[in-house]
N, C-alpha and C positions, 0 to 999 in steps of 0.2 A: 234512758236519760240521753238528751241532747247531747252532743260532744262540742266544743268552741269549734273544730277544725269542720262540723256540719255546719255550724250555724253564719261561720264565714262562707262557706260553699253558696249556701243558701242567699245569702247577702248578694255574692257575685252573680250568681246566676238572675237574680232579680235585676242588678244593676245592670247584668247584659241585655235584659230583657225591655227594660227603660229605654236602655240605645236605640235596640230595633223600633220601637215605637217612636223614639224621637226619628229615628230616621223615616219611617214611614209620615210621620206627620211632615218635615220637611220636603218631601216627595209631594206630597198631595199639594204643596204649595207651591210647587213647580207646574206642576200640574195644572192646578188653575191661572196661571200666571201671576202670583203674586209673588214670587222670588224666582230669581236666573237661578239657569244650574250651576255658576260657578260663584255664586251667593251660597248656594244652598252646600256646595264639596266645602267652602270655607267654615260653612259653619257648623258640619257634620261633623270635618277634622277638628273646630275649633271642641266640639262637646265631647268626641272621644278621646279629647286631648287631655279635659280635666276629668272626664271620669277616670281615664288612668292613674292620674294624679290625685283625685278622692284613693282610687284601690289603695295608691302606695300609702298615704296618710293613714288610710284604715290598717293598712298590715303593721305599720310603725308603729301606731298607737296601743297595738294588740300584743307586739312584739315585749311595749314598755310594759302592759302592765301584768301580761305573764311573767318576765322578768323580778319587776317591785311585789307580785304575789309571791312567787317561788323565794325570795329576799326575804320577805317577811316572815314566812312559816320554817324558812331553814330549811331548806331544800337544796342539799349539792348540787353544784353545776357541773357539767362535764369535765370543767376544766377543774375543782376540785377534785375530782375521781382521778382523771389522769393524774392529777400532780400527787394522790395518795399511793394510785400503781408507781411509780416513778419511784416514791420513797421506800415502797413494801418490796421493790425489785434492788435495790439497793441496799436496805435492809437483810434480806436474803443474801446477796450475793455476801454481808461481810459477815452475818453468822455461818456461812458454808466456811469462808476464809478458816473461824475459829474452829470451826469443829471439824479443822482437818481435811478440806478439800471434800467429803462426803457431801453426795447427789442427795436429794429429795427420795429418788429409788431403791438409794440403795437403804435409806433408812426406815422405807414401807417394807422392804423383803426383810430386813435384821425383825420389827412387829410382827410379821406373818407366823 
């Protein structure tokens, strides 16, 4: 099975591949004289400019809707887990409190 994090690789690498192609095709256009080279760096910079700009729109969009997936199915987020360890360490620290200052070790050795 595909994984999302291939099938964006995949994407980019295609998209990189598009560049060089536009870049060659710009080239060839120089070449014949039908665009200057400093026609042709503007508009090289101008297309690598938005293809970066396509990437980040594509990583945003991707970002939203694994986010609104994981939302819908109820899937902890990190910061749910953290803020569960947060309460379970606190938790712990005040049942140690009651039960007398007693370690987690020492109450596996008193079982043994």
């Amino acid at each position: 099975m595909t994984t999302l994090s291939e099938i964006v690789k995949k994407a980019m690498l295609a998209g990189l591949g598009a560049q060089e192609k536009a870049k060659e095709f710009v080239d060839d256009l120089v070449k014949a004289g039908e665009l200057s080279k400093s026609d042709a760096a503007s508009l090289v910079k101008e297309w690598t400019s938005k293809a970066a700009e396509s990437t980040k729109d594509l990583d945003n969009r991707i970002r939203e809707t694994i986010s609104s997936v994981t939302e819908k199915i109820n899937i902890p987020t990190r910061g749910d887990i953290e803020s569960i360890e947060k309460k379970l360490k606190s938790i712990n620290t005040r049942l140690k409190k009651l039960e007398g200052g007693k370690s987690g070790e020492e109450e596996g050795e008193r079982e043994a």
